[in-house]
C-alpha positions in Angstrom: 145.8 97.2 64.9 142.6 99.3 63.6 140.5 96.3 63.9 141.7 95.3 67.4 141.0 98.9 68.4 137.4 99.0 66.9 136.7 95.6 68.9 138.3 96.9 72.3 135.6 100.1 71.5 133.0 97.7 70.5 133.1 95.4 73.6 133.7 98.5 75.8 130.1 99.7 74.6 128.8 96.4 74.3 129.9 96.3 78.4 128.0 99.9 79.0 125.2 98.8 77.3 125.1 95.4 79.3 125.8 97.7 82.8 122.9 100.3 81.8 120.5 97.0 81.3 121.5 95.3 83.8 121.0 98.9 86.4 117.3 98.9 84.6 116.3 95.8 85.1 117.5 96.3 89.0 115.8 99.2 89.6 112.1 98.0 87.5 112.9 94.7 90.1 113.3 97.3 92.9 110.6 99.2 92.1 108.4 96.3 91.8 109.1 94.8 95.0 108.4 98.0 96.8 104.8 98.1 95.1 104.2 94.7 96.1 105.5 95.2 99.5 103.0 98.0 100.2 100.5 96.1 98.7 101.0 93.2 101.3 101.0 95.7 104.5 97.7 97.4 103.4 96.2 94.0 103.2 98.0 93.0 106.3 96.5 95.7 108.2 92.6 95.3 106.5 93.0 91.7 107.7 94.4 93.0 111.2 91.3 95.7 111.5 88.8 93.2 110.6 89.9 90.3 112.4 90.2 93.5 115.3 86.2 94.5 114.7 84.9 90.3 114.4 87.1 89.8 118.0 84.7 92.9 119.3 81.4 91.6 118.3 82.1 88.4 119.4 83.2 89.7 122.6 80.0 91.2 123.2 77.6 88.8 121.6 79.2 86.5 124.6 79.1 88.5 127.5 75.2 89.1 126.4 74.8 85.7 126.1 76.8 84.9 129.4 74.7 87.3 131.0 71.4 85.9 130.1 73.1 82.0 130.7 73.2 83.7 134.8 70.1 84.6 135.2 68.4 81.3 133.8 70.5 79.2 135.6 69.8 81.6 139.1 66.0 80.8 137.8 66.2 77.3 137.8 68.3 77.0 141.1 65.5 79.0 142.9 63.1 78.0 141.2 61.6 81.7 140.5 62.0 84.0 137.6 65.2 86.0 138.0 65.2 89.5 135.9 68.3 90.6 135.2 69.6 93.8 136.8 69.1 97.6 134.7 73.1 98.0 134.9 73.7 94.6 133.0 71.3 95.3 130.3 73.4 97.6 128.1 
């Protein structure tokens, strides 16, 4: 009878010691997954902002190169040199 109650004790710790493992490891796994979660969106949004910033320069590089692509082709059709206009330049 003492030795069935000691084992009933010692599987009941046994069981709290199992739970309060088992609630660690969940919450490191938690935490973890958080970290790495964050992690993700701040490189998310650096790709995002850079991909952002190369979509704007090559915008620009061609309109500028549109721009220039007009006026030699308005050269060639007449057959003079066409400047381009002070309001296009920038």
């Amino acid at each position: 009878m003492e030795f069935d109650k000691k084992m009933r004790e010692a599987r009941r710790e046994a069981d709290q010691l199992m739970a309060g493992a088992r609630n660690q490891a969940l919450g490191d796994k938690s935490a973890l997954l958080s970290g790495k979660r964050q992690e993700a969106e701040r490189m998310l949004s650096e790709a995002k902002e850079d991909i952002r910033q190369r979509a704007g320069e090559a915008r620009r590089k061609l309109e500028e190169e549109s721009h220039r692509f007009a006026y030699e082709i308005a050269s060639q059709i007449l057959k003079r040199s066409v400047p381009p206009k002070k309001s296009m330049e920038t």
